[in-house]
C-alpha positions in Angstrom: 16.7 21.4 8.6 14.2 19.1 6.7 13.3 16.0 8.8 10.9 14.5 6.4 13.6 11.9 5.2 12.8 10.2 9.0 9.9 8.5 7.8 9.7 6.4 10.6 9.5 6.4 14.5 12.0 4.0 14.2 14.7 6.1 12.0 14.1 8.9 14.9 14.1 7.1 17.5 17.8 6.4 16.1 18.7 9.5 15.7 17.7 10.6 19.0 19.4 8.0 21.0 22.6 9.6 18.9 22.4 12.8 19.6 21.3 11.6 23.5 25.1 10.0 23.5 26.6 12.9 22.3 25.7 15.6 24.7 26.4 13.3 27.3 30.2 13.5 26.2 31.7 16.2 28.7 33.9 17.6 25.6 31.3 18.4 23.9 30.8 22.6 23.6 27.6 24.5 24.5 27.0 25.6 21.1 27.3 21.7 19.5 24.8 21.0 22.5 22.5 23.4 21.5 22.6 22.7 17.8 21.9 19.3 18.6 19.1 20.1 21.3 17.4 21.6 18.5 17.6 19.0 16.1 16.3 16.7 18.7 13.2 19.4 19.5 12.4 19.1 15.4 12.6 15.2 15.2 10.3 15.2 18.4 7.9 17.4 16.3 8.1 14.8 13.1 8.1 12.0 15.6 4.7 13.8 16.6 3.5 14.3 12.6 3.9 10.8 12.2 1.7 9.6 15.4 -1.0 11.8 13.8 -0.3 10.2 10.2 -0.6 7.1 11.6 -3.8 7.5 13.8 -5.5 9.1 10.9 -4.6 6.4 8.5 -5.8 3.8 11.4 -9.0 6.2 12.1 -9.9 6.2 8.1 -9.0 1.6 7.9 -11.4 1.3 10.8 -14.2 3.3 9.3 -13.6 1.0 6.2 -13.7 -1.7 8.4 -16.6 -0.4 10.2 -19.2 0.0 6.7 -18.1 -3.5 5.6 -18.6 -5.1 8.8 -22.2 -3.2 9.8 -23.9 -4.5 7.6 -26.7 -6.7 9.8 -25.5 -5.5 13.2 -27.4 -4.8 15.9 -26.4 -2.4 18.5 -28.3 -2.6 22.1 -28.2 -0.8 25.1 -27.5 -2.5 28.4 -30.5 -2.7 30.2 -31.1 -0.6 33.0 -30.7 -3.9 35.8 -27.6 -4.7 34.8 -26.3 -1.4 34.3 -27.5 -0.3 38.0 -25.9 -3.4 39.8 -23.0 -2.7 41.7 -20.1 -5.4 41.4 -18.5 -7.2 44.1 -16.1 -9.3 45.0 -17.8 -12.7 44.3 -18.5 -11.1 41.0 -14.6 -11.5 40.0 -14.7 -15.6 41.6 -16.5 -17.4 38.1 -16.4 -20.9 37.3 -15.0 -22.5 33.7 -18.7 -21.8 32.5 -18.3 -18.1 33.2 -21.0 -18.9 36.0 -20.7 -17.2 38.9 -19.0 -19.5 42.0 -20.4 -19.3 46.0 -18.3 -18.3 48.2 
């Protein structure tokens, strides 16, 4: 069975919530169940094709994104002080400012 026509998570998500209602039916026979256990094992295996469709598609607009937007930006490291310095509590109390508040 081809399950390219389910072109979106949506369209087997669908489908899955089907077939989830009809192996719960009690009538239903071992062999339908198993037919439909692995339909449901090859739309999770398309659902999975188009995560990585979809991440690579987002991976290649954000390094479009990226070149456009580089252009005159500076990347710096976080000094060694403020990397170092441990946070506590009255570090999560700050003001309107973003100023740290006394406790």
């Amino acid at each position: 069975m081809s399950f390219e026509s389910y072109d979106t998570f949506e369209a087997v998500k669908t489908r899955l919530d089907e077939i989830v209602e009809a192996v719960s039916d009690d009538e239903l026979s071992l062999d339908d169940a198993l037919v439909l256990y692995e339909e449901a094992v090859g739309l999770g295996l398309r659902a999975s094709d188009l995560l990585e469709e979809h991440i690579e598609a987002d991976r290649e607009a954000v390094d479009e994104l990226g070149d456009e937007s580089d252009e005159g930006l500076v990347i710096q490291p976080v000094s060694d002080e403020v990397a170092s310095t441990p946070l506590t509590a009255e570090d999560d109390t700050a003001d309107e400012t973003g100023e740290p508040v006394s406790a």
